[in-house]
C-alpha atoms as one frame of an Amber mdcrd trajectory, in Angstrom:
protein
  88.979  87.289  69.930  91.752  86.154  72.366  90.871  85.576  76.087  94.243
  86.695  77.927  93.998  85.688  81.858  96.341  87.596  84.508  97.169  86.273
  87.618  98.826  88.174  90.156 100.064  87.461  94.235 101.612  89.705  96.715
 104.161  87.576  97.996 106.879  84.711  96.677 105.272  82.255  99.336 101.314
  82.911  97.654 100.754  81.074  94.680  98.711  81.650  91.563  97.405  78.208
  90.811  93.887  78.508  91.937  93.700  82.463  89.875  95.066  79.885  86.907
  92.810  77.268  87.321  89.345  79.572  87.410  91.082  81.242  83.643  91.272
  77.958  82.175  87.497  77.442  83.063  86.650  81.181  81.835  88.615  80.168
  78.080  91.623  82.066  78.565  94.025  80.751  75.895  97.417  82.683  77.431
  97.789  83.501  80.814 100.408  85.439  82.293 101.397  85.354  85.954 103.166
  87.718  88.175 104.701  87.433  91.840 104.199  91.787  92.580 102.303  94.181
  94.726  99.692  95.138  93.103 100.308  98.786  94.530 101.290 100.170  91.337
 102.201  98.957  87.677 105.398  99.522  88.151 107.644  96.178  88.290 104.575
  94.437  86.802 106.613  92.971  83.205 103.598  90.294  82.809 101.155  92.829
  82.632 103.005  95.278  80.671 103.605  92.588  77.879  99.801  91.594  77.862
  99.208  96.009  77.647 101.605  95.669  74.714 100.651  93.053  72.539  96.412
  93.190  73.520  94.928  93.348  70.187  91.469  95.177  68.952  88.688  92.642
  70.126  90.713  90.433  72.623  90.204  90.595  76.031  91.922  90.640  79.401
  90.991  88.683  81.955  91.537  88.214  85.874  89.765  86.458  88.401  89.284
  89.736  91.224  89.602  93.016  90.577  92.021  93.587  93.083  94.350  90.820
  91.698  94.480  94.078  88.512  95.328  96.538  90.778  94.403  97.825  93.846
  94.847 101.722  93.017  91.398 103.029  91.303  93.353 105.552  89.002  95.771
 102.300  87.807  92.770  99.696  87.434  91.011 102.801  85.430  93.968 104.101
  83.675  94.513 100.079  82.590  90.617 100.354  81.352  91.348 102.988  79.547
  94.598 101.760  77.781  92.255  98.582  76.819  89.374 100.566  75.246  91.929
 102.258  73.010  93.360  99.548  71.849  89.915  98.050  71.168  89.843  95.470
  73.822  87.982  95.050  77.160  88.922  93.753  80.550  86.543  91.076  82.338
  86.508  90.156  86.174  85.064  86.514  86.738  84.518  87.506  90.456  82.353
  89.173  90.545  81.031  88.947  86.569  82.001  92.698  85.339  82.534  93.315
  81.549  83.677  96.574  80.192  82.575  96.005  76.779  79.350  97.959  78.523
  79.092 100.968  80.064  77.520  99.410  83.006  80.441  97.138  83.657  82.654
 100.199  83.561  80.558 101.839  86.115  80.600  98.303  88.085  84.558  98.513
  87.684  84.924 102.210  88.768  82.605 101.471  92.432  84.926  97.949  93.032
  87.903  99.756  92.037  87.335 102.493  94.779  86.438  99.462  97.495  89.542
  97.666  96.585  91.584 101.104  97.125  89.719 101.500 100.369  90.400  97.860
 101.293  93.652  98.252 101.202  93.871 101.478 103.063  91.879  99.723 106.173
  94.928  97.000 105.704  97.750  99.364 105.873  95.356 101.094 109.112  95.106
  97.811 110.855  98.679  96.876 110.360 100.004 100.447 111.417  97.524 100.229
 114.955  99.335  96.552 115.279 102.593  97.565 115.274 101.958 100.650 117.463
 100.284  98.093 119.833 103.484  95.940 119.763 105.854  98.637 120.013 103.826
 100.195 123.651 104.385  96.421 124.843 107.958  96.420 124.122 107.287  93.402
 121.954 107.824  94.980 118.374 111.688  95.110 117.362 110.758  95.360 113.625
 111.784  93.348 110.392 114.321  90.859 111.634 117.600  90.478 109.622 117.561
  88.351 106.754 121.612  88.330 106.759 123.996  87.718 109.532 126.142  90.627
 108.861 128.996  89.322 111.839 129.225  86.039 109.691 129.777  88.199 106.432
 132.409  90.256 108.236 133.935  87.156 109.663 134.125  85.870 106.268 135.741
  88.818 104.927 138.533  89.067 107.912 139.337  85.000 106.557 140.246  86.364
 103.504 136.855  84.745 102.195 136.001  86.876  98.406 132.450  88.439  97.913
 131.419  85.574  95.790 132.349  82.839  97.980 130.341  84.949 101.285 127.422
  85.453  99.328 126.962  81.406  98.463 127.770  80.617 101.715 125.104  83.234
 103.210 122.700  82.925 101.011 122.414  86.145  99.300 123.622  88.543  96.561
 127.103  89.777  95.808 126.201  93.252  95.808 124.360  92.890  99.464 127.589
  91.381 100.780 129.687  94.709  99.254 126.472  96.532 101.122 127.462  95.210
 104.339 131.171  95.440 104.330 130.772  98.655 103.122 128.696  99.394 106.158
 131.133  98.175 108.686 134.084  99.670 107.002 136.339  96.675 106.434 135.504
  96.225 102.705
């Protein structure tokens, strides 16, 4: 039997190292790590290629239940992939096992709470930004990209390469924002 840890964050500025330390400790012998909402499976190429190659008897393992997934029908559906391929899915926090059918009944009720957490996230963060916006304090996202210093560029004579080095971004978003102005 294989132990195969996952380790998942939201965001490029989280990191995974404490999720990687705690599968160490639990045996895991691979462990794959992702930077991805955990939303859906979509985008998620780690955990595809553990779904994929997860043989009869080994195991998946990941340190929450929300770090899986935090959609019940996902986390179940992922159950479900794993019991037909033989294999079961551990959380070290807290211990569920669905090599049981009490662990899968443990996994369906923290599944749901996860889902729910995460709805009372997107609630609190919707009533924030309502707040901000009554105050006249909320302008939304800022811009990552100065698009008068890409247009600038352009009007030099400047190429799309060269803008998007000196910007900081890709050469398609560059095309994006000329394309925008109408001076591409």
């Amino acid at each position: 039997m294989t132990i195969i840890g996952y380790a998942r964050v939201s965001t490029s500025d989280q990191k995974t190292d404490t999720q990687v330390e705690r599968l160490k400790a639990a045996g895991c012998e691979v462990i794959r790590q992702e930077k991805v909402s955990g939303r859906s499976r979509e985008g998620r190429s780690e955990l595809e290629t553990i779904m994929d190659f997860i043989r009869p008897g080994d195991q998946l393992a990941v340190v929450k239940l929300d770090r899986l997934g935090r959609s019940t029908r996902d986390v179940l559906n992922l159950v479900h992939e794993l019991e037909q391929k033989g294999a079961s899915l551990r959380v070290l926090e807290p211990e569920v096992n669905t090599a049981g059918p009490m662990g899968k009944m443990v996994l369906t009720v923290l599944g749901m709470v996860a889902e729910m957490e995460l709805g009372f996230i997107k609630e609190r963060q919707r009533a924030g930004i309502e707040k901000a916006k009554a105050e006249g304090v909320y302008k939304g996202r800022p811009a990552k990209l100065d698009h008068n210093k890409i247009r600038e560029l352009r009007a030099q004579g400047v190429g799309a390469t060269e803008i998007a080095a000196k910007v900081g971004c890709k050469r398609a978003m560059v095309y994006k924002v000329l394309s925008a102005a109408r001076c591409g």
